[in-house]
C-alpha positions, 0 to 999 in steps of 0.5 A: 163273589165270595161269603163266610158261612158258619156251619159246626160252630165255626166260621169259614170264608168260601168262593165257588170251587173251593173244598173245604173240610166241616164237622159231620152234615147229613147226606151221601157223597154227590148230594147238592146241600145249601149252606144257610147261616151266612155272615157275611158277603161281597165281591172284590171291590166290597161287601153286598148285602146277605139276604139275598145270597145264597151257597151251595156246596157238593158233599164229596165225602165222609171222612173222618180226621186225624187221630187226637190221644187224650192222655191224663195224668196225676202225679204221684197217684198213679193215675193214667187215662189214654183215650183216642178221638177221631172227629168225624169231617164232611169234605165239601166242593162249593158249587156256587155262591150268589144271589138267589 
């Protein structure tokens, strides 16, 4: 069975045993956490009805992502802006994905 979630402002398609990587969630590495906003949800052969699915997943890590350089320029002004960001991640293991 499989399900698209959204968590962070982004959608994910997610199945029992997969990792996947979403903006910061609170918790440690080894706690068990229930995905709610669920859009939608089905098995091989076509869709089921979400209210009864439900998707937990196990935070394996905190991590943060690669580093983005911010650079800005103006010409002929001499204007110059570096900046760096690193996005702060979640690395989750699905556990399991099904009805309630």
């Amino acid at each position: 069975m499989f399900a698209v979630v959204r968590t962070g402002g982004k959608q994910y398609r997610v199945a029992a045993g997969d990792k996947i990587a979403v903006e910061k969630l609170a918790g440690e590495a080894g706690e068990t956490i229930t995905l709610g906003d669920i859009l939608l949800a089905g098995e091989d052969d076509g869709l089921a009805d979400v209210a009864g699915v439900t998707v937990s997943a196990e935070i394996i890590a905190q991590a943060k992502s690669e580093k983005v350089i911010v650079f800005k320029k103006r010409r002929r002004h001499n204007y110059r802006r570096k900046n760096g960001h690193r996005q702060q991640l979640t690395l989750l293991r699905i556990v399991s994905v099904g009805k309630a």
